[in-house]
C-alpha positions in Angstrom: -9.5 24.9 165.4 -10.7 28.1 167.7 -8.5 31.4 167.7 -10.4 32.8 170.4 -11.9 32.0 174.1 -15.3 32.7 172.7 -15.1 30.2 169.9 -15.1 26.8 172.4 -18.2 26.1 173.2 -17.8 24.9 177.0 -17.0 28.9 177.3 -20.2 29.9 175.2 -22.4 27.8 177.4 -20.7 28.9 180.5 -21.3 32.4 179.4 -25.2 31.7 178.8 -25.4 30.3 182.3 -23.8 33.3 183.7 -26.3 35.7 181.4 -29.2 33.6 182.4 -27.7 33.8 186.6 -28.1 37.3 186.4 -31.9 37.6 184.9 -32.9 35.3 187.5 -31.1 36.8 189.9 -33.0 40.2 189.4 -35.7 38.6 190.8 -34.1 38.0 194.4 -35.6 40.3 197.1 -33.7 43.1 198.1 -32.5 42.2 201.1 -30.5 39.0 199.2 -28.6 41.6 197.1 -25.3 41.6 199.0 -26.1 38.2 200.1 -26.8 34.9 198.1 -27.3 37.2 195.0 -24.1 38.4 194.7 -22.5 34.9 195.8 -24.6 33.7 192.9 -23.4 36.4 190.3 -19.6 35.8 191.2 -19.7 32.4 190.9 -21.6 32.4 188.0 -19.2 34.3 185.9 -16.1 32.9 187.3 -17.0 30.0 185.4 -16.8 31.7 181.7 -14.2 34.2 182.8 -11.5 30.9 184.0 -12.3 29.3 181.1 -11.0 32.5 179.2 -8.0 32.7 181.3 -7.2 29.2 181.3 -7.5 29.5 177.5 -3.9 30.8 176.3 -2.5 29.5 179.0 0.7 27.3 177.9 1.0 24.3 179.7 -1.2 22.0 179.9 -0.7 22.3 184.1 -1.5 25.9 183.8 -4.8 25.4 181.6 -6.1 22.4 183.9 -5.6 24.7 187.1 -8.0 27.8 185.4 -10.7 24.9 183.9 -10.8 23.1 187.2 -11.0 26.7 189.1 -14.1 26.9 186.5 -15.2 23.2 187.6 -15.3 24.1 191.4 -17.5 27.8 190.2 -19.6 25.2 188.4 -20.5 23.3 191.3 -21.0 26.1 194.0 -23.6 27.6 191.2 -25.6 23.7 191.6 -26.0 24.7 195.3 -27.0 28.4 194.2 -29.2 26.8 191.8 -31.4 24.2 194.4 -31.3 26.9 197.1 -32.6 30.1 195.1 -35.3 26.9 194.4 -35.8 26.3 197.8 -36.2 29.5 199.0 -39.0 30.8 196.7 -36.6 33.0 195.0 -36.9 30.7 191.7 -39.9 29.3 190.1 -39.7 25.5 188.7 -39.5 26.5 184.7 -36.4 29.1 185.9 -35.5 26.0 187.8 -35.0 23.9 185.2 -33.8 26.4 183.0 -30.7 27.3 185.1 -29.8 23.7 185.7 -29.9 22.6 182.4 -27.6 24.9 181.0 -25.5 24.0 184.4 -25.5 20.6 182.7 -24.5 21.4 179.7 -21.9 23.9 180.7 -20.4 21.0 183.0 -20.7 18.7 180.0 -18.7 20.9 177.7 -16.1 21.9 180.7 -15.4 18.2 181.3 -14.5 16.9 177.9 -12.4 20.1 177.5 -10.4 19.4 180.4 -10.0 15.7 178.9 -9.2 17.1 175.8 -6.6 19.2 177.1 -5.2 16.0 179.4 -5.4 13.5 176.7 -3.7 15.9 174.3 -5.7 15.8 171.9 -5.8 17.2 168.7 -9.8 18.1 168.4 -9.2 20.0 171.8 -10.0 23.5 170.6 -13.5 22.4 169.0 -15.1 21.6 172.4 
């Protein structure tokens, strides 16, 4: 059973996505800094951060509403992800790296959420 935010793991996975959003993102070119970068960066730790909010949250209306908040970061960051590709800004192996951990943070985010609707018990070890 977790105590903390930082014990679930869909929040520790999150949170190495958003680390790993902002090395890559260091390699943008200057003039992307206010654009797609910072896009990038925001929606990258929105995921992590509404997962924390969304933690000690109450009901189980208010927790959905922070995760799926979290889901819809998530998904904007896939886009971020295939377009810093597509542009050049990414290499292949940074690529891969970023979307993997995408997956796994979605992974982890998705059976927490159906944790948290199917009440159960092992909800706080996901």
């Amino acid at each position: 059973m977790t105590v903390r935010f930082e014990d679930l793991i869909a929040w520790q996975k999150a949170y190495m996505f958003a680390l790993a959003t902002y090395r890559a993102t260091k390699l943008f070119p200057a003039d992307e800094r206010f654009g797609l970068c910072s896009q990038f960066q925001r929606a990258a730790i929105s995921i992590p951060a509404n997962i924390a909010e969304g933690y000690k949250k109450i009901s189980k209306a208010d927790k959905l509403r922070f995760f799926n908040i979290a889901q819809g970061s998530l998904e904007e960051c896939r886009c971020y992800v295939h377009l810093s590709k597509d542009l050049g800004y990414i290499n292949a192996d940074i690529y891969n790296q970023l979307y993997s951990q995408l997956e796994e943070a979605s992974k982890f985010l998705n059976a927490y959420c159906k944790g948290v609707i199917n009440n159960a018990h092992l909800t706080d070890d996901i």
